[in-house]
PLY file of the C-alpha trace (Angstrom):
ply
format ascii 1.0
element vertex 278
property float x
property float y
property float z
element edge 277
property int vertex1
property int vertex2
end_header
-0.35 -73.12 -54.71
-1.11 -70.14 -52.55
1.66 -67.85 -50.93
1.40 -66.80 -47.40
2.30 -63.05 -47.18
2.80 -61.57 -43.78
3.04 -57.65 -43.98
5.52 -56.33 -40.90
3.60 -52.86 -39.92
4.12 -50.81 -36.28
0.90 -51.86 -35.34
1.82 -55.47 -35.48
1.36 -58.29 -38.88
-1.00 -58.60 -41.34
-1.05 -61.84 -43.30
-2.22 -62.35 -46.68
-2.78 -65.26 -49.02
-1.08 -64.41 -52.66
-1.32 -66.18 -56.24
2.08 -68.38 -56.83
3.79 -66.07 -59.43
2.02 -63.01 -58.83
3.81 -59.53 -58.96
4.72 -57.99 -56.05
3.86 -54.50 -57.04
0.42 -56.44 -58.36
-0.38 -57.62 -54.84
0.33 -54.85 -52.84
-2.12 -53.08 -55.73
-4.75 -55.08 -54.91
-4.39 -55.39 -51.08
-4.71 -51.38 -50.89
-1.11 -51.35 -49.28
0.07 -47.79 -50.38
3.72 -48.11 -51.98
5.42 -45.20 -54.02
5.20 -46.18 -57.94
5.62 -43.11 -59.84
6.85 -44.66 -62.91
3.71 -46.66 -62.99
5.64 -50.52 -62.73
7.46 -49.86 -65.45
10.89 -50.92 -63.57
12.40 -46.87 -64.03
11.87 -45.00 -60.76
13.44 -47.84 -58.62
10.72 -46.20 -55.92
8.79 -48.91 -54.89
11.52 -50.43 -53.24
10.39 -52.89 -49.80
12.45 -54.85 -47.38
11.49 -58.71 -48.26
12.66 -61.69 -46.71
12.11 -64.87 -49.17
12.80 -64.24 -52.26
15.17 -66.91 -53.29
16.23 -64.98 -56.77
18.74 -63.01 -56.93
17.70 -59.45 -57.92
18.33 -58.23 -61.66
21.81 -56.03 -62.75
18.65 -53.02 -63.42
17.06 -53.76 -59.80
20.65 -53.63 -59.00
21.64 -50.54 -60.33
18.82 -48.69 -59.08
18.58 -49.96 -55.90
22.77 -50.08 -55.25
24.44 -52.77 -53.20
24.03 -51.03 -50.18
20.15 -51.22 -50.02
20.57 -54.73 -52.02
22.96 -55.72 -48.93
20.27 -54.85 -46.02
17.57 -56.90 -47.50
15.31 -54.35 -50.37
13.89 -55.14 -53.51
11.63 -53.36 -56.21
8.58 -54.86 -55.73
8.05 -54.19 -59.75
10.32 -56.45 -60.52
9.96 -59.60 -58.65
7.06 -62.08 -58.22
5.83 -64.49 -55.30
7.29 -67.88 -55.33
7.59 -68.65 -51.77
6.17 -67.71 -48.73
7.20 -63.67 -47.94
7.65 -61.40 -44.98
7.51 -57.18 -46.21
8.35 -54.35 -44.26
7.30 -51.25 -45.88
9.37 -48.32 -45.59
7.54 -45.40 -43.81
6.39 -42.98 -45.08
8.54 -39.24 -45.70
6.80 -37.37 -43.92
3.36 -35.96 -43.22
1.83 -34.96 -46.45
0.92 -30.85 -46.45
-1.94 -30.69 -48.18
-3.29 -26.96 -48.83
-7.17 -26.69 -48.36
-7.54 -22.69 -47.06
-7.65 -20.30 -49.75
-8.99 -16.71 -49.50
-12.60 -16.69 -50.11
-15.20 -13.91 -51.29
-18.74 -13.21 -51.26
-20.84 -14.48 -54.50
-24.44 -13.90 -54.73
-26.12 -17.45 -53.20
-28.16 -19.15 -56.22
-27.50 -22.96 -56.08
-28.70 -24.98 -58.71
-30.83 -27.47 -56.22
-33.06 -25.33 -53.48
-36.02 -26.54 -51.35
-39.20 -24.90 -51.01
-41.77 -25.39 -48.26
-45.05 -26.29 -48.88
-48.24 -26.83 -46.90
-50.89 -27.74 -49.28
-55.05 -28.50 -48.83
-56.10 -31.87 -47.80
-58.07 -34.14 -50.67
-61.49 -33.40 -50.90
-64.99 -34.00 -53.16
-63.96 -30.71 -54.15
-60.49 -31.19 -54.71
-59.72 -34.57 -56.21
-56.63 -34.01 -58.00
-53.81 -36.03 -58.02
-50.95 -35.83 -55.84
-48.67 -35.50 -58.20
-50.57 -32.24 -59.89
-51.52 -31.17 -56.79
-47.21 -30.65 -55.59
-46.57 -29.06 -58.65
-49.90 -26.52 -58.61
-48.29 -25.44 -55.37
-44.75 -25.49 -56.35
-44.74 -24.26 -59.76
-42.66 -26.87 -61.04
-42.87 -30.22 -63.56
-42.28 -33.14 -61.33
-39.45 -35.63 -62.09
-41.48 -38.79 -63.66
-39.24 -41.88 -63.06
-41.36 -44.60 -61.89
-39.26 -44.99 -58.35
-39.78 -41.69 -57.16
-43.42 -41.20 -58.44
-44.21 -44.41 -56.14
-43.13 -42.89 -52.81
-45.49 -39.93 -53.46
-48.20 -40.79 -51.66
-46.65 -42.30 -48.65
-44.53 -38.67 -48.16
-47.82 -36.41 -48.70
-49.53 -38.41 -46.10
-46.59 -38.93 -43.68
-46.40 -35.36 -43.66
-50.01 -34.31 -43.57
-49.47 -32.90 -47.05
-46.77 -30.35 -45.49
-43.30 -31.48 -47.12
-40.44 -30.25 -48.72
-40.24 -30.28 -52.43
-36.25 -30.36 -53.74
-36.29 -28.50 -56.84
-33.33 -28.73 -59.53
-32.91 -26.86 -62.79
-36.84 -26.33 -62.94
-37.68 -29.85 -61.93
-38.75 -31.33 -58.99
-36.27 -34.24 -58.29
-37.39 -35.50 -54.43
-40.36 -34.33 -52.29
-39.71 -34.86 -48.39
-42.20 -34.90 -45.38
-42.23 -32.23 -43.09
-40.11 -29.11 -43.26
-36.68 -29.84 -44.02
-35.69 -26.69 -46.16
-32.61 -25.92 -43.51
-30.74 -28.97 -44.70
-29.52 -28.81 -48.24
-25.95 -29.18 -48.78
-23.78 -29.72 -51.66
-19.25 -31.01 -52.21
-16.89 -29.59 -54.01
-14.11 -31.92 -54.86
-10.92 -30.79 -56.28
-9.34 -34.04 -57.54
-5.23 -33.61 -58.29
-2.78 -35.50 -59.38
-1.50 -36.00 -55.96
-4.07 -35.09 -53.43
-8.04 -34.84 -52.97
-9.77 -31.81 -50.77
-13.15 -31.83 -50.04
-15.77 -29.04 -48.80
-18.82 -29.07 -47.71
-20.67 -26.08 -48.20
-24.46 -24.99 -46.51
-26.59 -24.07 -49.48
-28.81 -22.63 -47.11
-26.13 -20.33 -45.32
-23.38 -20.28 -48.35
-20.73 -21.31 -46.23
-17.83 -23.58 -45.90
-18.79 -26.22 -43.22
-16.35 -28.45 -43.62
-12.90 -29.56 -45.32
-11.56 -33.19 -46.00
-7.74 -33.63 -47.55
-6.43 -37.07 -48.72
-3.28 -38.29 -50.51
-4.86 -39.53 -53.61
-4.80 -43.26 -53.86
-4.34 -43.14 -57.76
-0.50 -42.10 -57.49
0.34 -46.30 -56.90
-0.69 -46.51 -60.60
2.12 -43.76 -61.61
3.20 -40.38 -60.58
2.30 -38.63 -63.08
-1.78 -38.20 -65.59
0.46 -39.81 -68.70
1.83 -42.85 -66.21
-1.80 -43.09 -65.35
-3.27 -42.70 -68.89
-0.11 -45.78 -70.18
-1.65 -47.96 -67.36
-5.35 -47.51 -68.61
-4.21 -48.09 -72.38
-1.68 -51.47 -71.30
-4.01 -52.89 -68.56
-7.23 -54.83 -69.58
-8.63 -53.46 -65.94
-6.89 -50.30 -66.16
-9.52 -47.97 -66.12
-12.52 -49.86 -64.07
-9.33 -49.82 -61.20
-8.44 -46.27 -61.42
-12.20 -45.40 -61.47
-12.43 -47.29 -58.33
-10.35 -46.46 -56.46
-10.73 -42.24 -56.94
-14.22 -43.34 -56.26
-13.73 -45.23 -53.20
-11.60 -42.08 -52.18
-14.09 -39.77 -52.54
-17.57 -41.94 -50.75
-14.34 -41.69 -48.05
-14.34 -38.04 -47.89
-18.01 -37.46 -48.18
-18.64 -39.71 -45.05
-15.73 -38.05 -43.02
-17.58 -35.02 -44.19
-21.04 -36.46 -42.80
-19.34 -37.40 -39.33
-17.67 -34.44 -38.70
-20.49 -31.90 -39.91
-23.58 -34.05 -37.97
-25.42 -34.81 -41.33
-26.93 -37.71 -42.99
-25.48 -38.44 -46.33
-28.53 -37.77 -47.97
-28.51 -34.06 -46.92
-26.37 -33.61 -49.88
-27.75 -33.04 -53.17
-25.14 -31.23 -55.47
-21.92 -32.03 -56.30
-18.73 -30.24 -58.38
-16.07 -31.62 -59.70
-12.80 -29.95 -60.45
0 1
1 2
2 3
3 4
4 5
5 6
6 7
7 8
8 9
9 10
10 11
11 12
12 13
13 14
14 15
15 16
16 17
17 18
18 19
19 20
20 21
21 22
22 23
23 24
24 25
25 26
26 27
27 28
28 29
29 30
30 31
31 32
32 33
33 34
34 35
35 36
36 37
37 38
38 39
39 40
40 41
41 42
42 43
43 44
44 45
45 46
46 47
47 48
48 49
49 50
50 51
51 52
52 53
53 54
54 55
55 56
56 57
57 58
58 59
59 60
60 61
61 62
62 63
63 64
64 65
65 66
66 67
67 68
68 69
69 70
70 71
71 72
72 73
73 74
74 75
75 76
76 77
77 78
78 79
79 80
80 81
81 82
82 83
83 84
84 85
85 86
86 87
87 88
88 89
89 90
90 91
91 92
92 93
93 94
94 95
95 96
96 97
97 98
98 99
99 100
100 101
101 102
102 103
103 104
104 105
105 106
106 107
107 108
108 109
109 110
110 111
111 112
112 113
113 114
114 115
115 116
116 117
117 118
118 119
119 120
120 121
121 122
122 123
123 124
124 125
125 126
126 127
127 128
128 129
129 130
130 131
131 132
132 133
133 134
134 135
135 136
136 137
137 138
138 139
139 140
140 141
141 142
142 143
143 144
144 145
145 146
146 147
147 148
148 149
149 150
150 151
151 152
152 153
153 154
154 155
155 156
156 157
157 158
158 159
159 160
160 161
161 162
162 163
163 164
164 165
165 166
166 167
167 168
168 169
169 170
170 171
171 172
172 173
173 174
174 175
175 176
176 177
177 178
178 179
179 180
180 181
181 182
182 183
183 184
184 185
185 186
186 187
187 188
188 189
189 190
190 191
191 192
192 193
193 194
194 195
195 196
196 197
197 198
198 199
199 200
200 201
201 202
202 203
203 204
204 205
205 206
206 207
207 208
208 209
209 210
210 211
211 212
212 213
213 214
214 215
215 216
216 217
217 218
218 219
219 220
220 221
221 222
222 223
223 224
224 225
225 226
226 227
227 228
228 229
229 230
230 231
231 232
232 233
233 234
234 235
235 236
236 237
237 238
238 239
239 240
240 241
241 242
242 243
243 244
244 245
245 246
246 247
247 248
248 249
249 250
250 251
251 252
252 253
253 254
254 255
255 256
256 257
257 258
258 259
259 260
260 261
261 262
262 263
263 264
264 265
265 266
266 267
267 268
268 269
269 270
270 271
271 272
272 273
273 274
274 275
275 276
276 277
């Protein structure tokens, strides 16, 4: 039968529904509820430690030794190594301290050559004497091979016309990957996203300009799964769903940063065409 699970926060209770017999490190996984695992849930680190009323078991000589009877006597457990039998109230232990995440580093001047760029063009109307197609008449004026997935070849026609054949051709390592109405060659943008073991920074860089226009910092959500790459890499290799949930969730961290990056800065999401990884 399902467990009720009410989560004791300063902003007031959440309440959950959790699997009979499901681990409490498990559920707090899955429910996005940030507790300190650097050993992975491998019992060790005796970090993932919560304040639980409910658990009728008594905790286990390890949870015992690596808690002590003093944090045993006001109420904790290791969430690693106990599971939900009965209804549960948590209170989470706050957090140490603000997190100082470096994102300022002295910068220099490099010559400005991005590998996407946008080039205006403002091309001749169709005509008896002119009767090309669109697609060979973009890339006589651009100079470049057109990108030929069916999808984007489609829209083609529609773009030329809704900008009375003046638009924007985005041009990437010699091919033309998207062709936009109207002038929009001041908006090209591109991340760079240095992912580390324990935090994320974002920038957001004009193309245009070649400068910094922006800077997002996060914890990085993938330290629940272990401290450490080799805790990480065990929990891939010992978990069926390993990998699709550490994928996920450095994913989900980063479509976070890019649309923090989009609010702050004042741009659409799909102003950004390039992205680095580091």
């Amino acid at each position: 039968m399902p467990r009720k699970v009410r989560l004791h926060t300063g902003d007031g209770v959440l309440e959950y529904r959790a699997d009979d017999g499901e681990n409490l490190l498990e559920f707090l996984r899955r429910n996005s509820v940030s507790i300190a695992s650097p050993c992975g849930g491998k019992g060790t680190c005796g970090k993932c430690r919560v304040r639980v009323r409910g658990i009728p078991d008594e905790p286990a000589e390890k949870e015992k030794s690596l808690l002590g009877s003093q944090m045993i006597s006001k109420g904790y457990r290791l969430a690693c190594y106990n599971t939900i039998n009965s209804d549960l109230d948590l209170y989470l232990d706050a957090a140490g301290g603000e997190a100082s995440i470096t994102t300022e580093a002295k910068e220099r001047r490099v010559k400005l050559d991005p590998v996407t760029r946008k080039i205006k063009l403002e091309m001749e109307l169709p005509s008896l004497e002119s009767q090309v197609s669109d697609v060979e008449r973009i890339e006589a004026f651009c100079g470049y091979t057109m990108d030929d997935s069916p999808a984007f070849m489609a829209k083609i026609p529609e773009i030329l016309r809704l900008g009375d054949f003046k638009i924007t051709a985005v041009v990437s390592r010699d091919r033309i990957i998207s062709v936009e109405p109207g002038d929009t060659s001041g908006k090209l943008y591109g991340v760079a996203v240095d992912i580390g073991t324990t935090t994320i920074a974002a920038y957001l860089v004009d193309l245009v300009k070649g400068k910094k226009a922006g800077v997002c910092s996060m914890l990085n959500p993938q330290a629940k799964f272990g401290a450490d790459v080799l805790s990480r890499i065990d929990y891939t290799l010992n978990r069926p769903d390993g990998l699709k949930e550490l994928k996920e969730t450095i994913v989900d961290c980063i479509n976070e940063a890019i649309a923090a990056l989009c609010r702050d800065g004042g741009i659409r999401e799909n102003d950004i065409y390039t992205m680095v990884f580091v």
